[in-house]
C-alpha positions in Angstrom: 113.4 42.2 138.7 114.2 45.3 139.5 118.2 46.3 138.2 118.6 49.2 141.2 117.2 47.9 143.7 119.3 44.6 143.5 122.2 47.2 142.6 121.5 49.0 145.8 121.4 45.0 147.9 125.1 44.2 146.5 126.1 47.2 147.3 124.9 47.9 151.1 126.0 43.9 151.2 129.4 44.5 149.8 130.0 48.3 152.5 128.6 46.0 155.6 131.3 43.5 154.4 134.0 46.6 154.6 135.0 45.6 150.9 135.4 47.7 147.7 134.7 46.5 144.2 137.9 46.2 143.5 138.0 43.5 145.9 134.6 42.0 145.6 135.3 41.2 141.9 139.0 39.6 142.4 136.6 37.7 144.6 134.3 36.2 142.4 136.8 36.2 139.7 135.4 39.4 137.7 135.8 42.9 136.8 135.6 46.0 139.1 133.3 47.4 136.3 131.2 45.0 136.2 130.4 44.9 140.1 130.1 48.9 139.4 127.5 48.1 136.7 125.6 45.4 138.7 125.4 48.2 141.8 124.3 51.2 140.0 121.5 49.0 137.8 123.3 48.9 134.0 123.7 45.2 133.7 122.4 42.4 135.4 124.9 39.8 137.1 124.1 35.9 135.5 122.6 33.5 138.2 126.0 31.8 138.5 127.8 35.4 139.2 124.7 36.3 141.5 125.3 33.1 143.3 129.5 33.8 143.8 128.1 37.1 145.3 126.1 36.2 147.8 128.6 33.6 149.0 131.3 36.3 149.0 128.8 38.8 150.6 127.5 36.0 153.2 123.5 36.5 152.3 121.3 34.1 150.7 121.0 34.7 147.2 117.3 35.0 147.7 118.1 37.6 149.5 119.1 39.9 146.7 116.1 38.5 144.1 113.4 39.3 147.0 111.3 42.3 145.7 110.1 42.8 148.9 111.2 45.8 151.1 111.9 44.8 154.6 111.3 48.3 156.1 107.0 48.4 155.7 
């Protein structure tokens, strides 16, 4: 799995959402740093986190594990 592009999902997920980290991890009962590590590609959320996410976020959480880019 590739960290920045799944980094780069949460985060285009979280802006079209019109939230900040801040609010995304009170959320999913977390850390701001930790939603600021998951989007720039340092750490890797658990299934169970990547699952609150995509709730939060409103995508399927395949959507942020598919390795395939939707603009070819």
């Amino acid at each position: 799995m590739d960290r920045q592009k799944l980094g780069k999902k949460i985060k285009l997920a979280r802006i079209e959402l019109d939230l900040n980290q801040t609010q995304l991890a009170k959320k999913i009962n977390a850390k701001q740093k930790s939603i600021s590590r998951y989007e720039t590609g340092t750490s890797l959320p658990s299934i169970e986190t990547l699952v609150k996410i995509a709730k939060i976020l409103k995508k399927p959480a395949g959507y942020f594990l598919d390795e395939q880019e939707k603009e070819e």
